[in-house]
C-alpha positions as CSV (number, residue, x, y, z in Angstrom):
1,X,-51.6,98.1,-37.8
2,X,-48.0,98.9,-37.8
3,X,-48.7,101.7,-36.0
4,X,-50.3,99.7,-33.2
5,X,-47.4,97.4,-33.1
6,X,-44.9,100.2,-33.0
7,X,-46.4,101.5,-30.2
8,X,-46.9,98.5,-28.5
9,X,-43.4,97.9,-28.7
10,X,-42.8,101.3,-27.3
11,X,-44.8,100.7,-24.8
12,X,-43.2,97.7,-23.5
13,X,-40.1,99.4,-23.4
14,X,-40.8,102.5,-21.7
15,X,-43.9,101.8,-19.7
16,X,-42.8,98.3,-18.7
17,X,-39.2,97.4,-18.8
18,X,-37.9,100.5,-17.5
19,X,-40.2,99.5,-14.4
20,X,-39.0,96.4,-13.4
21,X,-40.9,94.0,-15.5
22,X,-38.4,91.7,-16.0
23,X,-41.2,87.9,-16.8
24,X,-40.5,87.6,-20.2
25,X,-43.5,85.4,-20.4
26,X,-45.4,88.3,-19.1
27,X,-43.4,90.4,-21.6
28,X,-44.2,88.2,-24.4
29,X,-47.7,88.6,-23.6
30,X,-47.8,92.1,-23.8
31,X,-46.0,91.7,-26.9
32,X,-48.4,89.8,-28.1
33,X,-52.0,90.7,-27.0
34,X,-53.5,93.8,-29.4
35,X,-54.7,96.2,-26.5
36,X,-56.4,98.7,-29.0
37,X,-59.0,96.1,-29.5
38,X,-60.4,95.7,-25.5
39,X,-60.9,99.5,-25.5
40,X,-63.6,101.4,-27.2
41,X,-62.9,102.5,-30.9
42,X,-63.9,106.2,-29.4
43,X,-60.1,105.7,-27.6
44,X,-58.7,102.9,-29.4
45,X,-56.0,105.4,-30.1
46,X,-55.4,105.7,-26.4
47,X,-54.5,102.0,-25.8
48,X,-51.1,102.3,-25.3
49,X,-50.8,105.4,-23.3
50,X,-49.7,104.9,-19.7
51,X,-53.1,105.1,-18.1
52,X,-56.2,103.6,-17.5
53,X,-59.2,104.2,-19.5
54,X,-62.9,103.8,-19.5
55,X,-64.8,100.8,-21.0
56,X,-68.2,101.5,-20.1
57,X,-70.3,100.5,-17.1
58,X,-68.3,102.6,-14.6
59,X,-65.5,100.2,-14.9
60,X,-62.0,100.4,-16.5
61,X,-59.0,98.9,-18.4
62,X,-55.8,98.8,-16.3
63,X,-52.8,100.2,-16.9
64,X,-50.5,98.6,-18.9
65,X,-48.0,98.5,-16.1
66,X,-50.7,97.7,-13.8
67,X,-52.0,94.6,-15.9
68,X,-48.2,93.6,-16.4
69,X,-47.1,93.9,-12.7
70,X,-50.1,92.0,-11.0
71,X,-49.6,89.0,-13.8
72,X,-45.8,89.1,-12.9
73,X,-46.6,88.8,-9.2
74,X,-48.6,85.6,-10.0
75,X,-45.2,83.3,-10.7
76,X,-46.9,81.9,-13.3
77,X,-45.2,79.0,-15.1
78,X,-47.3,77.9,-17.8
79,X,-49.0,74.9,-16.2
80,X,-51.0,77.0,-14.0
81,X,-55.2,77.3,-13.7
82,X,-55.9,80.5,-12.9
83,X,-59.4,82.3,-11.7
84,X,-59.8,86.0,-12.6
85,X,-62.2,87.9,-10.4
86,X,-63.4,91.0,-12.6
87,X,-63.6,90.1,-16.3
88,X,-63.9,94.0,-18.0
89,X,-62.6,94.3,-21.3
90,X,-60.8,91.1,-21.1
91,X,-57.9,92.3,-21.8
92,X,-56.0,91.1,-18.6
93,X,-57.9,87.4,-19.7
94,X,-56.4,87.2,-22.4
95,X,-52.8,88.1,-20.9
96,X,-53.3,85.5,-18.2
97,X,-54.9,83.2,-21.3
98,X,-51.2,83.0,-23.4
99,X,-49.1,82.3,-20.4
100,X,-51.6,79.9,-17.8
101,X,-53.0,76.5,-19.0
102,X,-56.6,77.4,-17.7
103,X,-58.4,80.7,-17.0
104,X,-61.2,81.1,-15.9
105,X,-62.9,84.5,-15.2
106,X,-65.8,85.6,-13.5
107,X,-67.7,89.3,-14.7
108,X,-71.0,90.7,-12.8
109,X,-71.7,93.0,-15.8
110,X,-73.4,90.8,-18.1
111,X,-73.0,93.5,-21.1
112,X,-69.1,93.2,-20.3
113,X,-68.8,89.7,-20.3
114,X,-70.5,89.4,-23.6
115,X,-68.2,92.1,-25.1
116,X,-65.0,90.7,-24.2
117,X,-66.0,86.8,-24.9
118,X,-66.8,88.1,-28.4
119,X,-62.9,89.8,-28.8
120,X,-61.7,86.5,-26.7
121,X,-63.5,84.5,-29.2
122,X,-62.4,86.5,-32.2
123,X,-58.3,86.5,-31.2
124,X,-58.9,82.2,-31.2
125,X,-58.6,81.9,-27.3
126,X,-59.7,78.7,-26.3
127,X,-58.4,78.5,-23.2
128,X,-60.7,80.7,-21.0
129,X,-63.8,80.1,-19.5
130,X,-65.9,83.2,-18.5
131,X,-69.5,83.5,-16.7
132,X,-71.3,86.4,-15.2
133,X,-71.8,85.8,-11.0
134,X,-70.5,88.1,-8.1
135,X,-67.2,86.8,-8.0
136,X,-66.7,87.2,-4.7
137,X,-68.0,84.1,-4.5
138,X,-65.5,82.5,-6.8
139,X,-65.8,79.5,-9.0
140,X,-66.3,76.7,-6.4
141,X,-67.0,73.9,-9.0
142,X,-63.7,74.3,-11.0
143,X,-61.6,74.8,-7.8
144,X,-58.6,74.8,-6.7
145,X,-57.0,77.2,-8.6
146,X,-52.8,77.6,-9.4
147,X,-53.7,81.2,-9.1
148,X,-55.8,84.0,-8.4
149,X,-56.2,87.8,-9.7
150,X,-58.7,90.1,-8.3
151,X,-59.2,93.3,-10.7
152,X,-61.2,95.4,-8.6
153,X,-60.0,96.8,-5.2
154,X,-61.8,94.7,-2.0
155,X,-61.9,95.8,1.8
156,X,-60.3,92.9,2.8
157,X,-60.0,89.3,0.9
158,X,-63.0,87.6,0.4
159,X,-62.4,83.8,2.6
160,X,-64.6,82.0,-0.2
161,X,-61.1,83.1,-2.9
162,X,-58.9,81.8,-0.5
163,X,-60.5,78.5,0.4
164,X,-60.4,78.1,-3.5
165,X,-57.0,78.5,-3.7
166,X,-54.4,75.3,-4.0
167,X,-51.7,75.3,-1.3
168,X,-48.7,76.8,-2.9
169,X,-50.9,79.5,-4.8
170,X,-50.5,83.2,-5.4
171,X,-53.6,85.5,-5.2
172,X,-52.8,89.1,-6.0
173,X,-55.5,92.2,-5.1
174,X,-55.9,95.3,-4.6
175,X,-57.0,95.6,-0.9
176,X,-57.9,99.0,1.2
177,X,-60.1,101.3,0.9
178,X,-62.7,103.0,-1.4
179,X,-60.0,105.6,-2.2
180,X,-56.4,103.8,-1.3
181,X,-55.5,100.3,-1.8
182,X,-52.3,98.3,-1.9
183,X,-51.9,95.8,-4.5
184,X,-50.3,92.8,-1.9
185,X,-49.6,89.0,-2.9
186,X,-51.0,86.3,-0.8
187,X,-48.9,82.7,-0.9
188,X,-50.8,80.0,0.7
189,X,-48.8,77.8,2.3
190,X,-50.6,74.9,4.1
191,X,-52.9,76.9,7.0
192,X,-50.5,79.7,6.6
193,X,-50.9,83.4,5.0
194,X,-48.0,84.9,4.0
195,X,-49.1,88.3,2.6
196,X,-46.2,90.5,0.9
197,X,-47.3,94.7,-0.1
198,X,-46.2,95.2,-4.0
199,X,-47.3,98.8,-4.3
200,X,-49.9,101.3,-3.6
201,X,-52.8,101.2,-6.3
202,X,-56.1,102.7,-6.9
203,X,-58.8,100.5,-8.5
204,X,-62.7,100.7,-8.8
205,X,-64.6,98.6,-5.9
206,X,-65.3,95.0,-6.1
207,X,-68.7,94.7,-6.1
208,X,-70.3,91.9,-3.9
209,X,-72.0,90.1,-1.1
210,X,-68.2,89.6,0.5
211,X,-66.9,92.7,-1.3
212,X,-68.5,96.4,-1.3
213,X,-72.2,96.6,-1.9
214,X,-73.6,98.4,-4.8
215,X,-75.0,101.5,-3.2
């Protein structure tokens, strides 16, 4: 365990700090949240490399920085209720879980779900709501949201996220193509867009009827 923690802390440090990660709520999170336990035991000792890994399913943690720069983006405060579209190993969940109020996340991979609400569950988060659905659909019944966070990269941004999304909010996705996506920030403000590019990103595809199909 002290292992872990020293390379945690190393990793916030080199991976994160030196970047420009500057929330220290997000930074505290990271701090916090024990990464080697949302990746597979097989790699566990992998967790807190600079890279994304596999988690089964054809789908992926994040990189640290990754997970770290697209919760920054949000502007969360702590007050906020947050949808995540793309559940995985729920390790971004449970980032989003110790700074937001509310979270609520939204898997298609039933197996993945289960997996992650049995670590969420475990860690004592009782502050997240998950479900398996195509999330390109959202979560219309617990709408509007503070703030949204698409983990898979989309073609463009599915309307049903944005009509869920409160005026004033942040959504923040990776948006392009199969093989090149920017991660941009969307602030709504009243009938307005105001989209802003953070960086250039490669994700897996968001699978769904308003993101890529599954073929």
């Amino acid at each position: 365990m002290n292992d872990y923690l020293a390379l945690r802390e190393k990793m916030i440090e080199e991976q994160l700090v030196e970047r420009g990660i500057t929330d220290v709520k997000v930074l505290f999170a990271m701090r916090k949240v024990p990464r080697h336990l949302f990746v597979p035991k097989s790699i566990e000792y992998k967790a807190y490399t600079d890279s994304a890994l596999p988690i089964g399913e054809g789908q992926t943690i994040s990189q640290p920085y990754i997970v770290a720069l697209m919760t920054q983006s949000l502007l969360l405060q702590g007050e906020e209720k947050v949808l995540e579209i793309g559940t995985g190993s729920g390790y971004q969940t449970a980032i989003l879980a110790e700074i937001a109020s509310e979270v609520y996340s939204i898997e298609r991979i039933g197996a993945l779900t289960t997996r992650a609400r049995k670590i969420l569950d475990e860690l004592g988060y009782t502050n997240i709501s998950t479900r398996t659905f195509d999330g390109t659909y959202g979560w219309k019944d617990k709408a509007p949201f503070d703030a949204i966070i698409i983990t898979a990269a989309a073609p463009s941004v599915p309307e049903n996220l944005l009509k869920q999304l409160k005026d004033g909010g942040r959504l923040v996705a990776p948006i392009g193509t199969e093989s090149s996506q920017d991660l941009v920030r969307i602030i709504k403000r009243g009938d307005e867009l105001i989209e802003e590019k953070i960086c250039s990103c490669l994700f897996v595809k968001l699978i769904g009827k308003y993101g890529w199909s599954n073929g």
